[in-house]
C-alpha positions as CSV (number, residue, x, y, z in Angstrom):
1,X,-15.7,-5.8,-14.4
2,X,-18.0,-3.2,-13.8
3,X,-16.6,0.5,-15.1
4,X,-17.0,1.9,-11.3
5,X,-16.8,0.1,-7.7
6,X,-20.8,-0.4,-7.0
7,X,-21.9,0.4,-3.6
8,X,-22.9,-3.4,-2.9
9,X,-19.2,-4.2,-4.1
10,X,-17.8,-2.3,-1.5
11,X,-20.2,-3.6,1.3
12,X,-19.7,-6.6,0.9
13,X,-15.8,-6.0,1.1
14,X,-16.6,-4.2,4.0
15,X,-18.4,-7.1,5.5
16,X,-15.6,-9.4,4.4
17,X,-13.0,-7.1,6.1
18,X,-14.7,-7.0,9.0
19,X,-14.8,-10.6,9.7
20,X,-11.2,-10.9,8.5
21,X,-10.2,-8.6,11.1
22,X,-11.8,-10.3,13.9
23,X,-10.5,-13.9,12.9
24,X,-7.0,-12.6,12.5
25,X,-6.7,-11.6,16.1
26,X,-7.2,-15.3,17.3
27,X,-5.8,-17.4,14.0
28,X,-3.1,-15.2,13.0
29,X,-0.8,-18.3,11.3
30,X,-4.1,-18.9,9.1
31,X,-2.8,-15.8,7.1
32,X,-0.5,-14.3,4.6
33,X,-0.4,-10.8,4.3
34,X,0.5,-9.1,0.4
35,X,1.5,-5.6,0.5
36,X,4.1,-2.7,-1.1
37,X,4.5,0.2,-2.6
38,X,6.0,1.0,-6.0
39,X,9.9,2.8,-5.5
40,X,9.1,5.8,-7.0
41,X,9.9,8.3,-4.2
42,X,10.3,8.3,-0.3
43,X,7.5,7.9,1.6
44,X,5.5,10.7,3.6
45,X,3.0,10.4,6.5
46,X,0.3,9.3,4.4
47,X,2.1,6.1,3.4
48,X,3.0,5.7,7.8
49,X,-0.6,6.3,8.9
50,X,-2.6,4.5,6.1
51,X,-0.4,1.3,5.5
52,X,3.1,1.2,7.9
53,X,1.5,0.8,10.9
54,X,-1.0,-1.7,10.0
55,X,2.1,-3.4,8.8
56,X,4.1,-3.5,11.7
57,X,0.8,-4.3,13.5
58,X,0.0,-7.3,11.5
59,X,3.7,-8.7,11.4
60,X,3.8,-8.4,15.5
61,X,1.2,-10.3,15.8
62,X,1.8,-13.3,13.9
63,X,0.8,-13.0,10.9
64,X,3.8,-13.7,7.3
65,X,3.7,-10.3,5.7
66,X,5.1,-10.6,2.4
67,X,6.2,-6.8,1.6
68,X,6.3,-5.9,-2.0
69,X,8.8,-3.6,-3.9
70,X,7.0,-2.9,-7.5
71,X,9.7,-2.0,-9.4
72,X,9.2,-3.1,-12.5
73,X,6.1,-1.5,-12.5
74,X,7.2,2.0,-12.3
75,X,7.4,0.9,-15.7
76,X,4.2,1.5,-16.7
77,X,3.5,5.0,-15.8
78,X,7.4,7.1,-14.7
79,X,10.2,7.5,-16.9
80,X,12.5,8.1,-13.6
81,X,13.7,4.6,-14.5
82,X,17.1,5.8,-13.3
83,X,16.0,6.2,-9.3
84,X,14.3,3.2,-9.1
85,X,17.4,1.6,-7.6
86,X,18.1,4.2,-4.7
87,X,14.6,4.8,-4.3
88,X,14.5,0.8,-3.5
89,X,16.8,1.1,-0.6
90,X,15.0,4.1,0.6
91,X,11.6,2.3,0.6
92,X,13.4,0.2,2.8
93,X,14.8,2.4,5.0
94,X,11.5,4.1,5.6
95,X,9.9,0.5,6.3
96,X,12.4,-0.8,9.3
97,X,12.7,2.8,10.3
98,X,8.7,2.5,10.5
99,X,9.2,-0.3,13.2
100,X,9.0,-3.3,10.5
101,X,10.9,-6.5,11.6
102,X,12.6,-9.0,9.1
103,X,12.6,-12.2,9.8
104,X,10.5,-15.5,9.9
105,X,7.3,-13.2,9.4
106,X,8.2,-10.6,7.7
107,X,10.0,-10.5,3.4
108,X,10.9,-7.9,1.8
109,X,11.7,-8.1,-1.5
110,X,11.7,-6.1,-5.1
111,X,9.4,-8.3,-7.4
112,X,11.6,-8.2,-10.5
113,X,14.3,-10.6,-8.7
114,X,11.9,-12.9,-8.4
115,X,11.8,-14.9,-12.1
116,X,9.7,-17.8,-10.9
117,X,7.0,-15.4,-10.3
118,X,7.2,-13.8,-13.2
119,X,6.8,-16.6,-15.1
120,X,2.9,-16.9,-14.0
121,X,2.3,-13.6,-16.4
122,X,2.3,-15.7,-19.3
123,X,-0.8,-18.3,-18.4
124,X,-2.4,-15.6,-16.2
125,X,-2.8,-13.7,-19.3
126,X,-4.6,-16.6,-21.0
127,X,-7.2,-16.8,-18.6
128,X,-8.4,-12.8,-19.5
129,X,-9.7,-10.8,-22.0
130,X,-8.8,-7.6,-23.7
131,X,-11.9,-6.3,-22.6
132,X,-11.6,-7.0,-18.9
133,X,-8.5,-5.3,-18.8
134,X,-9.4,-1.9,-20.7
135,X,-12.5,-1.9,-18.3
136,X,-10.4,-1.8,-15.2
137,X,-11.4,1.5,-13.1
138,X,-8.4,2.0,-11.4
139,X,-5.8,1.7,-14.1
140,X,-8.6,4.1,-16.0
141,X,-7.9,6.7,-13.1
142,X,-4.1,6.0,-13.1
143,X,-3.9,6.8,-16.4
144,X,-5.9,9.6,-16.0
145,X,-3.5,10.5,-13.0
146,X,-0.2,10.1,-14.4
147,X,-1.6,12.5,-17.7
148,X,-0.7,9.6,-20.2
149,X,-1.6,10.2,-23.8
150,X,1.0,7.2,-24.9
151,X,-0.4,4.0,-22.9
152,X,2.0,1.0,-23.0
153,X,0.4,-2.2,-22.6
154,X,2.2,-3.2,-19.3
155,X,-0.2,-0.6,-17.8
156,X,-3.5,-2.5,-19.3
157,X,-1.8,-5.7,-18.0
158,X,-0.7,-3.9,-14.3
159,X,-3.5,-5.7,-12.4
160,X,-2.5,-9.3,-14.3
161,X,0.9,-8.6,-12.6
162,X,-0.5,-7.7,-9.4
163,X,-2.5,-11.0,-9.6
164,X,0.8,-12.6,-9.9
165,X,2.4,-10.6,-6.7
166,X,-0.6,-11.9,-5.0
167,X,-1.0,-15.1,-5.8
168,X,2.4,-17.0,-6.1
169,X,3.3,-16.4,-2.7
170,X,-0.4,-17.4,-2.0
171,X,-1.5,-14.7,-0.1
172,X,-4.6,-14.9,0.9
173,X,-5.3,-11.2,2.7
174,X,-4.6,-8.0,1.0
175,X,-4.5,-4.4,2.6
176,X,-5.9,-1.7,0.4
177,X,-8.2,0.7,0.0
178,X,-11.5,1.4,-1.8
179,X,-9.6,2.3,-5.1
180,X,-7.6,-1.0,-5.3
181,X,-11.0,-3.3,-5.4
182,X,-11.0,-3.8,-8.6
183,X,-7.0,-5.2,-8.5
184,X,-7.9,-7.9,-6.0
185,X,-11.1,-8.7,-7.9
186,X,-9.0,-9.0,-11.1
187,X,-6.5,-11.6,-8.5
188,X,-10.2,-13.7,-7.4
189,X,-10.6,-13.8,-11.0
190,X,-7.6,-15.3,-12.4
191,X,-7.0,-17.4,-9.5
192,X,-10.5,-18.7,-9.8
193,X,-10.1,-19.7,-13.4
194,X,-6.7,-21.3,-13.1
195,X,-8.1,-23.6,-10.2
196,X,-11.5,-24.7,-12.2
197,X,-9.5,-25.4,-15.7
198,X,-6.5,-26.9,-14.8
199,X,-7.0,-28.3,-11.2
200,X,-10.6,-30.0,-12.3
201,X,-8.9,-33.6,-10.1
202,X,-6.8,-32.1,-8.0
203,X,-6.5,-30.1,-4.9
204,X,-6.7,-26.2,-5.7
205,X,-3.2,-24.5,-6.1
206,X,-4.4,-20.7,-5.5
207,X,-7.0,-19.3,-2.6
208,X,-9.2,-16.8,-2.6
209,X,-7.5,-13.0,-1.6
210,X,-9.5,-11.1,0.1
211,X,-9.0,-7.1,0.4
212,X,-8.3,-5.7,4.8
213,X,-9.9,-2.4,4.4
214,X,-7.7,0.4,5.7
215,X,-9.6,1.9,9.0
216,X,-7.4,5.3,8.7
217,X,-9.3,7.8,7.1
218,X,-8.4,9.0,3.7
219,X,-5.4,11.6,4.2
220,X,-5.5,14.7,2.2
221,X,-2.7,17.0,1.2
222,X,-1.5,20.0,2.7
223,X,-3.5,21.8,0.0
224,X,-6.5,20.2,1.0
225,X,-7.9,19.2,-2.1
226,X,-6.3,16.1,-3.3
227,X,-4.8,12.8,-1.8
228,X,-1.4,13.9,-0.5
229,X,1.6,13.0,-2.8
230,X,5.0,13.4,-3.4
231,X,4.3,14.2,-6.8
232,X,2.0,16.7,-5.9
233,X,3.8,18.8,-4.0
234,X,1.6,18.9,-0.6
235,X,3.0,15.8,1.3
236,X,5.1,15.4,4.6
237,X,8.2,13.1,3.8
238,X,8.8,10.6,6.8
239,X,12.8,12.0,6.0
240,X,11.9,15.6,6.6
241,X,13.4,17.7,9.5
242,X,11.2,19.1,12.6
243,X,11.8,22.8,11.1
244,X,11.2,21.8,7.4
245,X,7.4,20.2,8.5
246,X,6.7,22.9,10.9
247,X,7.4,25.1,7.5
248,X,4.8,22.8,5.6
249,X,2.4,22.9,8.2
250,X,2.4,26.8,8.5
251,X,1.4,26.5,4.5
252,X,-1.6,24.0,5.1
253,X,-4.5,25.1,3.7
254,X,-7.4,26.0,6.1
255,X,-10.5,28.7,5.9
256,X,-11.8,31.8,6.8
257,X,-13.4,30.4,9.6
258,X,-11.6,31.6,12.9
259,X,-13.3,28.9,15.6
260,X,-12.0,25.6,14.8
261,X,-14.5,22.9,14.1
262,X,-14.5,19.0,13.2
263,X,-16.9,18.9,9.6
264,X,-15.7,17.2,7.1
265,X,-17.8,18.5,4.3
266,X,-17.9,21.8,4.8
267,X,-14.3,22.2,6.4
268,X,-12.4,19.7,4.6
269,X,-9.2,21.6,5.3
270,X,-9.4,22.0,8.7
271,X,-11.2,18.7,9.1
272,X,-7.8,16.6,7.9
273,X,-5.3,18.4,9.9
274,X,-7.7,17.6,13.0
275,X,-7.7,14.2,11.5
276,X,-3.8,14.1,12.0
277,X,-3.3,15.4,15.2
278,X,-5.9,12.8,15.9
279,X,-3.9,10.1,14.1
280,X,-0.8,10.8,16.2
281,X,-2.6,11.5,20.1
282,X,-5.5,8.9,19.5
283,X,-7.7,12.1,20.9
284,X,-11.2,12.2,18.7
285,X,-11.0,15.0,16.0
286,X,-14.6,16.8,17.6
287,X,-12.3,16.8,21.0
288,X,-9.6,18.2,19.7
289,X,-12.0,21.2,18.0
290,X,-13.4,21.7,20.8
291,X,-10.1,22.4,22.8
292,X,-8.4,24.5,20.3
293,X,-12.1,26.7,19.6
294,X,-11.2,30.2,19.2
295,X,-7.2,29.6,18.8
296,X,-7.9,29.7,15.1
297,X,-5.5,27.9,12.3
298,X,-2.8,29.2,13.9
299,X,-3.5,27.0,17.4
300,X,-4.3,24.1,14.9
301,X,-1.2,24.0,13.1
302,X,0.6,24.4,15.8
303,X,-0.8,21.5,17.8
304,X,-0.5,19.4,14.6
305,X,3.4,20.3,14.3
306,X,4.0,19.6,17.9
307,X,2.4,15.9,17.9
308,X,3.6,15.3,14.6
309,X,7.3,15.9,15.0
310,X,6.4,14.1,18.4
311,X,5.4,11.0,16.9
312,X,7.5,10.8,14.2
313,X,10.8,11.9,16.2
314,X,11.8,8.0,17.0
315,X,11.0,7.2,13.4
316,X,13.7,10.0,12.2
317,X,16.3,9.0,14.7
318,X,16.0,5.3,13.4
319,X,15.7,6.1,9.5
320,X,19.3,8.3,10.2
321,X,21.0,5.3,11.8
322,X,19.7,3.2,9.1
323,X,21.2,5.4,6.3
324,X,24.8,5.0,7.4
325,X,24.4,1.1,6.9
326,X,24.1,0.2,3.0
327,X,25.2,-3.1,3.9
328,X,22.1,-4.1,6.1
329,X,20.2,-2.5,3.6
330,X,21.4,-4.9,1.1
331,X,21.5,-7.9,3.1
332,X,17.6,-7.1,4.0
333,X,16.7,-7.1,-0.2
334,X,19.3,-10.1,-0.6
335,X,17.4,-12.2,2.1
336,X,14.3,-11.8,1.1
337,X,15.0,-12.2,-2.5
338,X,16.1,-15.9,-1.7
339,X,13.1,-16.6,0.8
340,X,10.8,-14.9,-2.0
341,X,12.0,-16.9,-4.6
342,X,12.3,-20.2,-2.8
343,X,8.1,-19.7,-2.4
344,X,7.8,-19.1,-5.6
345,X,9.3,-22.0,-7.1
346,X,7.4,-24.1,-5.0
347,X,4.3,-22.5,-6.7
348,X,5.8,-22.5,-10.5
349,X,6.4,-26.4,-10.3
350,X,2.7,-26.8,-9.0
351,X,1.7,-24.7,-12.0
352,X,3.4,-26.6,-14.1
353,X,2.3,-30.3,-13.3
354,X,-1.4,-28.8,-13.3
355,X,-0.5,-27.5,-17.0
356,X,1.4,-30.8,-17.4
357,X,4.3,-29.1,-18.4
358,X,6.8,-30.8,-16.1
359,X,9.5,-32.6,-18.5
């Protein structure tokens, strides 16, 4: 794979998308949705405007959303081994607080309970090189991310074990953005391979994934400067108070400028905070500039407090109920544990008889 995403790559994804999008509305059964998040923390707004919604928007209308919990790659990159169990639960939480449903659509599951699944590493592996994997761009910029010096190798084999999220549950429609291209391509790939070697007479036992591209903008931190994070110090938790994000707010970054305007590259500050209040009314960031004018960053963080604590304020009521009932939290993993594993046996013993390994 190339060492960066080319422009034609990511049109042609676009252009994919697009028509993924349309279809989905009026064939949503033709579909299987993979997504998750790795437990390494509670998620913030970022996480609720660029992927929960869509989530809950897919799922509503039809369409199995298999939702991922990465645990066993946290892994790869965190030594905070010792959460990853609570921070499970809390991933969780945040998802049904979110509005997600589970049920005949909707699984939600951590992927090291699932052992059939796993077991696909082992041929996946087979079918790629050493070289394909070092060349990967965004396990490159993860490790660049994370500051490693030490790499294990189950971060130069991360996008073979996405392949495997991906594909034993045969999911044919991935959400992501730009930066995960090169994952889904790595997924095409193997899936590809697999079906010409060892399905030559038979039926294929893997499609094709294709990547939904995200429609919310990127969301920058409260520093303005880098893609908000936990980690980083300059997110919004979903969990926070009213008073503790009217704090955070009041320490967003803006400019000098006084009058308020919507421009992106010159005001990236003051452009993403627009961008939120614009995320939570549905009012166009320009429109929103326009109105506030003169009020300055004060006016703008003030707006963007109000209709975020707003929109969120069902959210928090929900995710409070929710963590005074460990048991349903529980019985949500434990269910779909058993309806994730149940799909993926169904795919091991069809990976088997095309390896004719069934004894």
């Amino acid at each position: 794979m190339a060492e960066t995403i080319s422009s034609a790559t990511f049109e042609a994804a676009m252009a994919t998308s697009k028509k993924i999008e349309e279809d989905i509305v009026k064939n949503p059964s033709k579909y299987r949705v993979l997504t998750g998040d790795r437990p390494t923390g509670r998620l913030h707004i970022g996480h609720y405007f660029g992927s929960l919604q869509n989530r809950v928007r897919l799922s509503k209308m039809g369409v199995q959303t298999m939702i991922l919990i990465a645990d066993y790659q946290v892994l790869t990159d965190h030594d905070a081994y010792q959460e990853i169990s609570q921070n499970t639960k809390q991933l969780v939480i945040d998802y049904l607080a979110a509005g997600i449903e589970p049920g005949e659509n909707v699984i939600i599951y951590p992927h090291s309970y699932i052992p059939e699944a796993n077991q696909l590493m082992v041929p996946f592996l087979t079918l790629v090189s050493n070289a394909e994997l070092s060349r990967n761009p965004t396990v490159k910029e993860e490790i660049q991310a994370a500051g490693l010096t030490n790499v294990n190798a189950g971060m130069y084999t991360y996008p073979v074990h996405q392949a495997v999220d991906i594909l034993f549950c045969k999911g044919n429609v991935v959400p992501a953005g730009k930066d995960q291209l090169p994952h889904v391509e790595m997924a095409r790939t193997i899936a590809s391979r697999f079906n010409k070697k060892f399905c030559a007479d038979r039926e294929p036992v893997f499609p094709m994934p294709q990547v939904l591209l995200s429609k919310t903008p990127s969301i920058m931190g409260l520093d303005g400067t880098q893609k908000m994070s936990k980690s980083r110090g300059n997110a919004i938790m979903l969990c926070a108070t009213e008073d503790e994000t009217a704090k955070l707010i009041k320490k967003a970054k803006t400019d000098g400028e006084r009058f308020i305007t919507y421009d992106p590259v010159n005001r990236p500050e003051v452009a993403n905070l627009l961008q939120l209040i614009s995320l939570c009314t549905h009012e166009e960031p320009e429109a929103i500039a326009q109105r506030i004018g003169d009020g300055g960053g004060g006016m703008l963080k003030n707006e963007l407090t109000v209709a975020l604590n707003e929109t969120l304020r069902p959210l928090r009521t929900k995710r409070a109920q929710l963590e005074k009932e460990p048991e349903y939290i529980r019985k949500v993993l434990n269910d779909g544990v058993a309806r994730a594993r149940a799909i993926a046996q169904d795919t091991l013993n069809e990976v088997r008889e095309c390896m004719n390994m069934v004894i």
